[in-house]
N, C-alpha and C positions, 0 to 999 in steps of 0.2 A: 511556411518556413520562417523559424524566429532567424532575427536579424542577429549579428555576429557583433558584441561589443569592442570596443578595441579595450586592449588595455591597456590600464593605469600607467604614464610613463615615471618612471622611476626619477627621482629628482638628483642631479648630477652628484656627482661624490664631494665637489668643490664647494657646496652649496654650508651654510652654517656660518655661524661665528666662529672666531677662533680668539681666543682671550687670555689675556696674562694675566694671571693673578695677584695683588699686592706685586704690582708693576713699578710702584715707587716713581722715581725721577729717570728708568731706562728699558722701558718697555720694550720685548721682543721684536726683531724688524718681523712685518708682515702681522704681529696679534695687534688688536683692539685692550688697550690697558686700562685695568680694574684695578682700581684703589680708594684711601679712603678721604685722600686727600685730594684738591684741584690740583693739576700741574702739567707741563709741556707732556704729554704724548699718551696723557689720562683719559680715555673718551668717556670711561661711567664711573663717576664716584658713587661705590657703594659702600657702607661698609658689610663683610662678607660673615661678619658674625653676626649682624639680622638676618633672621627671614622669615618670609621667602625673597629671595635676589631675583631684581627686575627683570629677568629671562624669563621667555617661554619655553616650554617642556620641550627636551628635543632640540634645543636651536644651536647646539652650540658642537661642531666636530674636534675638536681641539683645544687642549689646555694645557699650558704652560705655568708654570708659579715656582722661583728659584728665593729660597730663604724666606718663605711664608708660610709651611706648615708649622714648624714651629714653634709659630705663635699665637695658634690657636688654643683660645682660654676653656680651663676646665669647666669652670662654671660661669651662669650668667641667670639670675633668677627666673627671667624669663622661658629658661629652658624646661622646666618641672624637675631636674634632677636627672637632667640626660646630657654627658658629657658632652666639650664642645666637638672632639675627634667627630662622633657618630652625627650630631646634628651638620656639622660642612661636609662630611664625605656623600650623604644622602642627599642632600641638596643639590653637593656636585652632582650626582647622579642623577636628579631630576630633569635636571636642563642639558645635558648630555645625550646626542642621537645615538642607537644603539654603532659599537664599533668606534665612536670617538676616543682620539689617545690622548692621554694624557702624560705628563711628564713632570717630575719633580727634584727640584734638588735643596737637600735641607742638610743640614750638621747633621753629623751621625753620632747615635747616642755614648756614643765610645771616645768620644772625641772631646778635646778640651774648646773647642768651634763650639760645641753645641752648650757649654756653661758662660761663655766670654758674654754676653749680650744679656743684661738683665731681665730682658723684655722676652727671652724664652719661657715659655711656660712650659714645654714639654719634651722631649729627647725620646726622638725618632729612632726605631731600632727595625732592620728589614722586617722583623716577624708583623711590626703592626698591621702591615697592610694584608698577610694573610687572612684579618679581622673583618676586612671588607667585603668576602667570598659568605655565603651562605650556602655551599656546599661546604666547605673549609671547617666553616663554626658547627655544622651537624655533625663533622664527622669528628670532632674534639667535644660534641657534647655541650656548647657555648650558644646554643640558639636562642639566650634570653638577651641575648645582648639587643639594643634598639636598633636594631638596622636594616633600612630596606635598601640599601644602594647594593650595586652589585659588580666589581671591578672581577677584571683577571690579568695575576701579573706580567707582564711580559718580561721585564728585566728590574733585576735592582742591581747596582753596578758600584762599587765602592771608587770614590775619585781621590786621587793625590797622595796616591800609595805609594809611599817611599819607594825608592830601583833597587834596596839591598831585600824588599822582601818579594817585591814584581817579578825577579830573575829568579826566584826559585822555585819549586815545584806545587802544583795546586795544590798540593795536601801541605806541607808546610806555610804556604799563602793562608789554608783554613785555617790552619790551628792560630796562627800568628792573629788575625782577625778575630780570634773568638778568646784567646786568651790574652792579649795583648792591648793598651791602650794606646790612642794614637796613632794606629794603621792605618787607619781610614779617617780623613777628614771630614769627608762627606759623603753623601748618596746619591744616586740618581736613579729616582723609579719611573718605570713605566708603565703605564696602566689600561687595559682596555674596558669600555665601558659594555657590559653585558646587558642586552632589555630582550 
């Protein structure tokens, strides 16, 4: 009679990193703060546009990063011609267990938030992050794009929407949002990591 393996226990759900990214000088309570520079509440300076980032695959359940997308650069020689968006979303994705959330808040590309700060190199619009689906990009026909990460959204949520357009009905909220500048200040996405 073969012997009865046990199995494999399952590593608790608590288990991983959890990280802020471009943490700056105020790092989330409870993440481990990622940035480029030394300072109070920074545990890894890295900076987040080399890589590969000092993570191991899989290590990290959670990710936070408020006003650091961005500021991710188009180019960088070292990338052979592959924008900066695709080189940190896949990366992010590398070191992300499957099921890790992630969560972001940047200027929305509609907003006069996302021109004020020279140092933007880019204007964040909800649809980018549809870019990071490989179901999404097959089904638009956009499978040359460089990407091997693989997010699915859970929310993208427009913040600091005026009360005279809050108070009115969702279909006048959309239009006001899509036709309109200065609706929305900013965004907040959320993301799950699919492996």
């Amino acid at each position: 009679m073969a012997a009865v393996k046990d199995k494999p226990k399952r590593a608790p759900r608590n288990t991983g990193l959890k990280l802020d990214l471009g943490c700056g000088a105020r790092p989330t309570e409870g993440f481990q703060g990622v940035d480029i520079a030394e300072g109070e509440g920074v545990d890894f300076v890295v900076d987040l546009f080399q890589y590969p980032w000092p993570f191991e695959d899989r290590s990290v359940r959670e990710v936070v990063s408020s006003h650091f997308i961005e500021h991710i650069p188009h180019y960088r020689p070292e990338w052979n011609g592959v924008d900066g968006f695709w080189m940190f979303f896949n990366e992010l994705h590398r070191i992300c267990r499957k099921g890790a959330k992630l969560t972001f808040i940047c200027p929305y590309s509609k907003s006069d938030r996302g021109f004020w700060d020279p140092s933007h190199t880019r204007y964040i619009h909800e649809v980018n992050f549809y870019y990071l689906s490989p179901q999404w990009l097959a089904e638009q026909g956009l499978t040359h794009y460089p990407i091997t990460a693989n997010f699915e959204i859970v929310t993208i949520d427009g913040l600091n929407v005026p009360d005279e357009i809050m108070n009115r009905n969702q279909e006048l909220q959309a239009q006001a949002r899509s036709w309109y500048w200065n609706i929305v200040s900013d965004l907040k996405i959320e993301l799950k990591a699919i492996k």
